[in-house]
Structures are given as C-alpha cells and as structure tokens.
C-alpha positions in Angstrom: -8.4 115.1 106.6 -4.7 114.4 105.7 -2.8 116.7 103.4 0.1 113.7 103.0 -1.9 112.4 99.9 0.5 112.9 96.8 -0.6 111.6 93.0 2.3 110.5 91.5 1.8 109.7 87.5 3.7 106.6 86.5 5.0 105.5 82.4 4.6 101.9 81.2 8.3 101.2 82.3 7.5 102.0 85.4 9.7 103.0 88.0 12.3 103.8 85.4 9.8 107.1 84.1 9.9 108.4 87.4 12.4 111.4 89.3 14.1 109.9 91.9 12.6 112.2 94.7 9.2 110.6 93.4 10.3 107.1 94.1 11.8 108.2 97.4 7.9 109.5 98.6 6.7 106.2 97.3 8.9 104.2 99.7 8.3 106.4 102.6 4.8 106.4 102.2 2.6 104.6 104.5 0.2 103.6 102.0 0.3 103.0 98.3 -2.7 103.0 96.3 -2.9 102.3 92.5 -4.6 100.0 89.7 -3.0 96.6 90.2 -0.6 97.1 87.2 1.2 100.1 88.6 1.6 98.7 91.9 2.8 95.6 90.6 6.2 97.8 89.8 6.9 97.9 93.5 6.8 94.3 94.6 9.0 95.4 97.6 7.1 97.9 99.4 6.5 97.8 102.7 3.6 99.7 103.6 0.0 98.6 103.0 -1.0 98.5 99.0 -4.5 99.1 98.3 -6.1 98.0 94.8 -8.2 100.2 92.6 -11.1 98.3 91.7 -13.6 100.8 90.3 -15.3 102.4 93.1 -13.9 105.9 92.8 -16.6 107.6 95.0 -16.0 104.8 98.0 -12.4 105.5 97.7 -12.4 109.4 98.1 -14.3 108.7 100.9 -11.8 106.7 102.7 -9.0 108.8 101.9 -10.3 111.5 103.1 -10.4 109.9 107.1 -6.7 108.5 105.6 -4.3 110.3 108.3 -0.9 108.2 106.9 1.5 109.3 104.5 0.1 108.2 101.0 0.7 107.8 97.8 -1.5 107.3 95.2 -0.1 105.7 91.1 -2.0 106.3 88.6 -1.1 106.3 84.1 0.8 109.4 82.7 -1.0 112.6 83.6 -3.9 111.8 86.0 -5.8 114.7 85.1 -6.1 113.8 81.1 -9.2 111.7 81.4 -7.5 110.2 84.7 -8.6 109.6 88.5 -6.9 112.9 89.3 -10.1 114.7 87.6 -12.2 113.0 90.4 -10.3 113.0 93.3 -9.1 116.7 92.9 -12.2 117.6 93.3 -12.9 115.5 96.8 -9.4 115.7 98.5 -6.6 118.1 98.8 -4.1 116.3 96.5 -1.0 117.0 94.8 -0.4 116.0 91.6 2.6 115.4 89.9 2.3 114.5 86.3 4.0 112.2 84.0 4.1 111.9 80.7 0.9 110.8 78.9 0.0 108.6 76.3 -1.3 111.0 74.5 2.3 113.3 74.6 4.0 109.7 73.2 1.5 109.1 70.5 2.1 112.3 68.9 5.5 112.3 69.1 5.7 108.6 67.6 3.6 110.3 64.8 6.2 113.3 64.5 3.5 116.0 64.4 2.1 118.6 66.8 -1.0 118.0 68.9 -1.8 121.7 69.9 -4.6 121.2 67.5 -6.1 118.2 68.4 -9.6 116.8 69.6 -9.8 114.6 72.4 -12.1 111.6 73.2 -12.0 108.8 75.4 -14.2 105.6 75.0 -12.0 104.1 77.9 -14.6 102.4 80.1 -17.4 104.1 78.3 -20.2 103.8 75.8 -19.2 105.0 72.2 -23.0 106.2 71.7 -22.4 109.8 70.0 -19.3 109.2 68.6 -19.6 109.8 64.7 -20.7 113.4 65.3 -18.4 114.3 68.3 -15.6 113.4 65.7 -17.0 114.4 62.2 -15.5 117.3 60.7 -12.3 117.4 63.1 -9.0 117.3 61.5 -7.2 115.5 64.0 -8.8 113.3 67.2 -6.9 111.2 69.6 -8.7 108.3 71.6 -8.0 107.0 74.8 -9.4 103.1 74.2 -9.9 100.4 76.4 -9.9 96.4 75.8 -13.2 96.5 74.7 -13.2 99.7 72.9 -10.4 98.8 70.7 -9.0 100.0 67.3 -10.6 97.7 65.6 -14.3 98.6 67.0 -13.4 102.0 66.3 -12.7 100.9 62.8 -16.1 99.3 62.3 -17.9 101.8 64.3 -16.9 104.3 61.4 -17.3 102.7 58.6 -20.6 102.0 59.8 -20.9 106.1 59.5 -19.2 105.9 56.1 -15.8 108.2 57.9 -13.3 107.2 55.6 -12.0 110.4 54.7 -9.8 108.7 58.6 -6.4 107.3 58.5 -5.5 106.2 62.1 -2.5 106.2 63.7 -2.4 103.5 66.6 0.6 103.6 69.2 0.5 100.3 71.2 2.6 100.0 74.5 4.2 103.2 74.2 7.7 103.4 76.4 7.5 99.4 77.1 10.2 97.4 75.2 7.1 95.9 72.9 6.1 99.4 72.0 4.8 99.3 68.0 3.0 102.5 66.6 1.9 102.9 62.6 -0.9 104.1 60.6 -3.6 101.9 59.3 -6.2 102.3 57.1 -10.1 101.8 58.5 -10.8 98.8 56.3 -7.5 97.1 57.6 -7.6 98.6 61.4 -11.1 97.0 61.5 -9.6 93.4 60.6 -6.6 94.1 62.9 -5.6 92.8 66.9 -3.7 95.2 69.1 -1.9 95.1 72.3 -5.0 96.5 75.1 -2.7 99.4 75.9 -3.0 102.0 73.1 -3.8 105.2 71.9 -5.7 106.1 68.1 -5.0 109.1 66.1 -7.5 110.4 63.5 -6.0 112.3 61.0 -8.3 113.7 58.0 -6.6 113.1 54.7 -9.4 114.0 52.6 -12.9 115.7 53.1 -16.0 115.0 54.2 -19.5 115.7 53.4 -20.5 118.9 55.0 -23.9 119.1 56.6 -25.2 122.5 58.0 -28.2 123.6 60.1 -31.3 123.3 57.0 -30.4 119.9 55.5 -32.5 119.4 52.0 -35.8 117.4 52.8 -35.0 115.7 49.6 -31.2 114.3 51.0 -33.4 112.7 54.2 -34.7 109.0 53.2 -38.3 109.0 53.9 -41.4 107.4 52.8 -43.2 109.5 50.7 -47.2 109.1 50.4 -47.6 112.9 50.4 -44.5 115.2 49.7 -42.4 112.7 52.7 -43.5 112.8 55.8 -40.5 114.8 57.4 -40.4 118.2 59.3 -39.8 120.3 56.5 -36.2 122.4 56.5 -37.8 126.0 57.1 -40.2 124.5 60.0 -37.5 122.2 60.9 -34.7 124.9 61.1 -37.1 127.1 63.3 -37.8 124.7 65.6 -34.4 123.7 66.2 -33.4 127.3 67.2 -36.7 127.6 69.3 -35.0 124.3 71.7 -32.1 126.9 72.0 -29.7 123.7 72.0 -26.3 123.8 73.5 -23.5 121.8 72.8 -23.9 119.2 75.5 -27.8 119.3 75.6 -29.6 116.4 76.5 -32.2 116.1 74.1 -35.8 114.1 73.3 -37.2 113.8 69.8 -40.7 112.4 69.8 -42.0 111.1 67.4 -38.8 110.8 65.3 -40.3 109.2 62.1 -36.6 109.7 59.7 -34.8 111.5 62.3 -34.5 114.6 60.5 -34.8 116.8 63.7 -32.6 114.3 66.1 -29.9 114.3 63.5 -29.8 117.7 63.0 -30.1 118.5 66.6 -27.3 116.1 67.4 -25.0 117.8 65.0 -25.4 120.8 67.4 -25.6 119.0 71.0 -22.4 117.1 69.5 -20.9 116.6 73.3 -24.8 115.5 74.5 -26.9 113.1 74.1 -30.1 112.8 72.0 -32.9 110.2 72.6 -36.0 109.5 70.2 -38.7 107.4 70.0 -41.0 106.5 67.1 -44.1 104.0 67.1 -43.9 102.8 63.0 -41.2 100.4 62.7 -41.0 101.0 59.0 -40.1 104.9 59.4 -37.1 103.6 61.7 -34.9 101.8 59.0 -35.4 105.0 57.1 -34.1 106.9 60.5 -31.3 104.6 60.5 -30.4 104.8 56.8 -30.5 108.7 58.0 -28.0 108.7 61.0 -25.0 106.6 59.3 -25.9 109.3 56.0 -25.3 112.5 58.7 -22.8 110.7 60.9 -25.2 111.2 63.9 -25.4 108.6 66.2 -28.8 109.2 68.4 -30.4 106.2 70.6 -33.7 105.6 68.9 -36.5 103.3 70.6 -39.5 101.5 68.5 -41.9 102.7 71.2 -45.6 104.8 71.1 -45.3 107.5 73.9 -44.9 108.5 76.7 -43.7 104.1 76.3 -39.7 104.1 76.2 -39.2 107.9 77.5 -38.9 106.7 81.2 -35.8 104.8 80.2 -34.1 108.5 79.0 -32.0 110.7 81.2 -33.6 114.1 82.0 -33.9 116.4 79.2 -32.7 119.9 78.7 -34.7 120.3 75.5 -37.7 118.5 74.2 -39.1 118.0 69.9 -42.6 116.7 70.1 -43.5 116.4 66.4 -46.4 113.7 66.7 -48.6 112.8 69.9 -50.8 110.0 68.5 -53.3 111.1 70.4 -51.3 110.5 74.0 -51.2 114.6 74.6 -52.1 114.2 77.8 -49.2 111.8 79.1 -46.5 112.6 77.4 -46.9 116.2 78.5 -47.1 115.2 81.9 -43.9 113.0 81.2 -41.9 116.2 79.5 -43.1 118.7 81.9 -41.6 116.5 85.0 -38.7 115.5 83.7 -37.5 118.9 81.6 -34.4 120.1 83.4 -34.6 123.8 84.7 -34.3 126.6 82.1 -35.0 123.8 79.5 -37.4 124.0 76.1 -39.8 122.1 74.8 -40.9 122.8 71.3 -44.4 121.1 69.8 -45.6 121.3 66.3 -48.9 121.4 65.6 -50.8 121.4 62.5 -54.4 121.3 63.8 -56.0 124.1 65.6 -57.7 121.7 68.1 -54.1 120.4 68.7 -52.9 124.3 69.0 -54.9 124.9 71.7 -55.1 121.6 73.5 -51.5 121.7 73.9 -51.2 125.6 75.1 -53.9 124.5 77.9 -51.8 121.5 78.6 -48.8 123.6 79.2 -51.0 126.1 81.2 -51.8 124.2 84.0 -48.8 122.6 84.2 -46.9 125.7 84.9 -45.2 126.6 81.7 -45.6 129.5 79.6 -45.9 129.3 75.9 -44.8 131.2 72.8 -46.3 130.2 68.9 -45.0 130.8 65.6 -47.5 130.4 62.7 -45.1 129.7 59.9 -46.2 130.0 56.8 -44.0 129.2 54.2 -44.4 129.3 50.3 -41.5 128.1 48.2 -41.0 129.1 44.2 -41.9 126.2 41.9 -40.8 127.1 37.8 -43.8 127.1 35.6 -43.2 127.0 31.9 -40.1 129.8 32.1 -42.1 131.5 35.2 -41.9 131.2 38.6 -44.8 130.6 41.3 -45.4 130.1 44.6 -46.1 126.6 46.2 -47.7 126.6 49.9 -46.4 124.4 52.7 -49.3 123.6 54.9 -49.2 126.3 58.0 -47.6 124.6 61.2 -47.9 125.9 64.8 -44.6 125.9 66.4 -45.2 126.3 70.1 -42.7 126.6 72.4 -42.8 126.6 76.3 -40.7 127.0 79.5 -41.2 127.0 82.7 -42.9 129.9 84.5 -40.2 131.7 86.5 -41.1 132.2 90.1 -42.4 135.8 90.9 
C-alpha cells in the first residue's frame, strides 16, 4: 500500500486558495484524483486524472494497490462532511485542509460559529430534519442541487419553524459570490446558485415540547377519552425503550403518533419508523408530526405488512397487534439489534401472557409494570380520583449468553 497519497483541500478559486508547496505536490504527482470540477482547475497536468463519480468504497479499494505519487482534491476541509471522513479510515492519507464553506459562511455573516449545529442534506434524504434542528439556536447546512434553500424553506414551514431566519452564502470566494439573509416565506420562492451554504439563526422562540406531552395537545379521534397512549403510560414506556440519541426505532401500531413523536424528539440523530392499519388515525398522525416538529416515516400498513421495508431496530413500541402476535413477534425478535428493547402494552390479561410466552421461547426475557394510574378530577370544590384503565407494560431483551 502507498504512503504517497496526499488530500489536498481546494477553495472555489481554485488554485489561487492553495500554498504554493501544495500546488508544487499536485504537479509532481503521478496521479490526480478529484470531482470533475476541481480537476477542471488543472487543465495542464500531466499525469493521469481520475474522476470521482460516486463509488467511494471501489475507489479506496484501488488506491490502496495505488503505488504512484498521488494526489487526491477535494472542497475546503475534506473531513467536514467530506471524502476525507471515508478514506481516512481505509488508507493512510494526509490531509491538508483548506478553508471550508462553512468558515466563509460565518464570516460573511460576521458572527462566531463555536456554537453552532451542523447538518448536511448534501446527497442525502432530509427525513428527520425538523427535530434534528428544532430548538437549536444556530444550524449550518451543507445543501446540494436538489436539497436547496428553497426546499429547506418549504420543508420548514411545513413544520411551522419560523421562529428561522436563514442566512444563504452562494459561491463563496468565486467572483459571483452573493451571501444575505432571507426570510422562510421568501427563501422558499427563491433560486440560488447550486453551490451554497444555509445558516439558521433563531430570532424568536419556539414551542417547547418535553418528555410527557398533554394527551389533550395530540389530535386524535376521540370515541372514548382518544385513543392515544396516555402521558403517564406513554412516558414509562418511552424510558423502558432506554432510547438513545441515534436509535433506530419501530412504533407499531402508531395510531396519532404520540409515542413516535415523542420518541423521535429523543432519538433526534436516528431514525423512527411506524406503521398503522386505519388510514383515518394517519392524517391525525400527520397533523401530529408538523405540530411537534418530528418527522418520522409512517406506513398505512397492518403488521408485521410494511416492517420488512425498515432498517434494523435498536428499540421496538408495540402498542396494538390486531391479533398478528404471533408474526410480528417473530418479525421484532429477528430483526432487534443486540442490547436492543422492545416494549409491548397490553391491556388484556390473555394478551399479558400470550406475549410473555411469545418472548419465552424466542429467547428473550421479560420485565412488566402494572401501572395504575388515577388522576384528580374537581367535584363541586372537591377533588377526586379518576382511574385510567390498568396497562401491562412489558418489556423484553434478549437473554444474555451464560
């Protein structure tokens, strides 16, 4: 394996933001590889060019049989959300680091960025978005063509963020460079230059949504007190999953979303899947998510239907079974990562035990809560007690090898 390979970062001006020294490597090199913007600076080179065209993993793998001098370009500082993260990891590089977009932006904007969030929606999905962002005081986004300001604009609006201004710095150190701020309802009318960065400042503040949200803020139909996971069962569940902040989670059995949204305000760096078999309990899950500013991917589907098309979980909600037990246990027991949770409410004791035998015999270990909860209700100028109907909250793991 060669230890000639060098990562040089390059500006948008080209070989005018790099050290001398730097562009001396690049013309002794033997082989230059780089997107086909950044080697477009060096029209004159004489050793072999070699395009980046996506494949990351079928380029370390050639570079690292590479015996020639070689030099590979890449935008700013290849280790902010760059190829350098990647190839690191694979090859013994060195990295020399230019100037990022991100360094630019700020400074365009004239304040500090110690104290900023970072996302990047270049070349991915913005699923999860609204609540990896809400709350934070300042974000900067790496966008792409597609991903643009303007998308961004929409995408929160959708999720009712407009306590945003954005700043947007377009072709930062090119002579067409233009930076400003925008507010949402313009940005998302606006057309930009592909190459830019957005800032999120706060101006103003947002709704605040801790762990135990009211049942009565959820929409939900409501034939008998809503049908919704109450707060206190709700709440105890949630800490039962033992969620992290990039969990992969399932929520079956959705019906508003109250446990998907409030277990994607806590896995805000995950992901969180649901399904849900009545269609008319989805448009209140939805009127739900843009309320809490938690984007979850929710499927109209009767499980186990629609849970094969999930990524493995680390933590599983079953709140409803319809009567599929049976497969959608053998579904969550396969696919739960290791060290993972799943969490079942019952309300039936046939259901109590059917699901403890279920997790029995397919090698998991259970633990049950019996909650129940009263809640004071005024009467005349006194105060009683109102019972919640009891709810088995079982939770099971995997049985640890002796």
């Amino acid at each position: 394996m060669s230890n000639k390979i060098k990562m040089i970062g390059i500006g948008t001006n080209g070989p005018a933001s790099l050290f001398p020294l730097y562009l001396s490597w690049i013309e002794e090199s033997e082989v230059l590889i780089g997107g086909q913007r950044q080697l477009s600076y060096f029209p004159d080179y004489q050793g072999e060019k070699i395009a980046i065209k996506g494949n990351i993993s079928s380029l370390a793998r050639k570079l690292q049989k590479e015996t020639r001098n070689t030099v590979i370009l890449a935008s700013g500082d290849p280790l902010f959300f760059g190829i350098g993260s990647y190839l690191s990891n694979k090859l013994p590089i060195r990295i020399l680091p230019n100037i990022s977009s991100i360094q630019l932006a700020f400074a365009k904007m004239g304040e500090p960025w110690q104290d900023a969030d970072f996302v990047s929606v270049h070349g991915r999905s913005m699923a999860g978005l609204a609540q990896r962002i809400d709350g934070k005081k300042k974000v900067a986004i790496l966008t792409d063509e597609s991903n643009s300001p303007a998308k961004i604009a929409n995408y929160l609006l959708e999720y009712g963020m407009t306590e945003y201004r954005a700043f947007v710095a377009e072709n930062l150190g090119d002579e067409t460079e233009r930076s400003g701020w925008h507010e949402l309802a313009e940005m998302a009318d606006a057309e930009f230059h592909p190459l830019n960065v957005v800032i999120l400042k706060k101006v103003q503040e947002g709704p605040v949504w801790p762990l135990g949200i009211e049942d009565e803020e959820f929409h939900q139909r409501k034939p008998d007190k809503g049908l919704i996971t109450k707060k206190d069962v709700r709440s105890l569940s949630i800490i039962a999953l033992q969620l992290k902040k990039n969990s992969v989670v399932w929520d079956i059995g959705t019906c508003t979303g109250s446990v998907a949204i409030e277990a994607a305000r806590i896995a805000s760096e995950g992901q969180v899947f649901a399904v849900e078999k009545n269609e008319k309990d989805l448009e209140n899950c939805y009127q739900n998510m843009r309320k809490f500013r938690a984007d979850i991917t929710v499927k109209h589907a009767k499980a186990p239907q629609g849970l094969e098309d999930f990524p493995d979980p680390d933590a599983i909600f079953i709140g409803g079974t319809a009567g599929n037990m049976e497969d959608i246990l053998d579904q969550c027991c396969s696919r739960l990562k290791k060290n993972g949770n799943i969490v079942l409410n019952a309300v039936t004791i046939e259901s109590l035990g059917q699901s403890v035998e279920g997790f029995k015999k397919r090698g998991f270990d259970t633990s049950i809560t019996l909650a129940q909860i009263s809640k004071s209700k005024p009467i005349l100028n006194l105060t009683r007690f109102d019972a919640l109907n009891p709810i088995y909250i079982i939770r099971a793991r995997k049985k640890l090898a002796e």
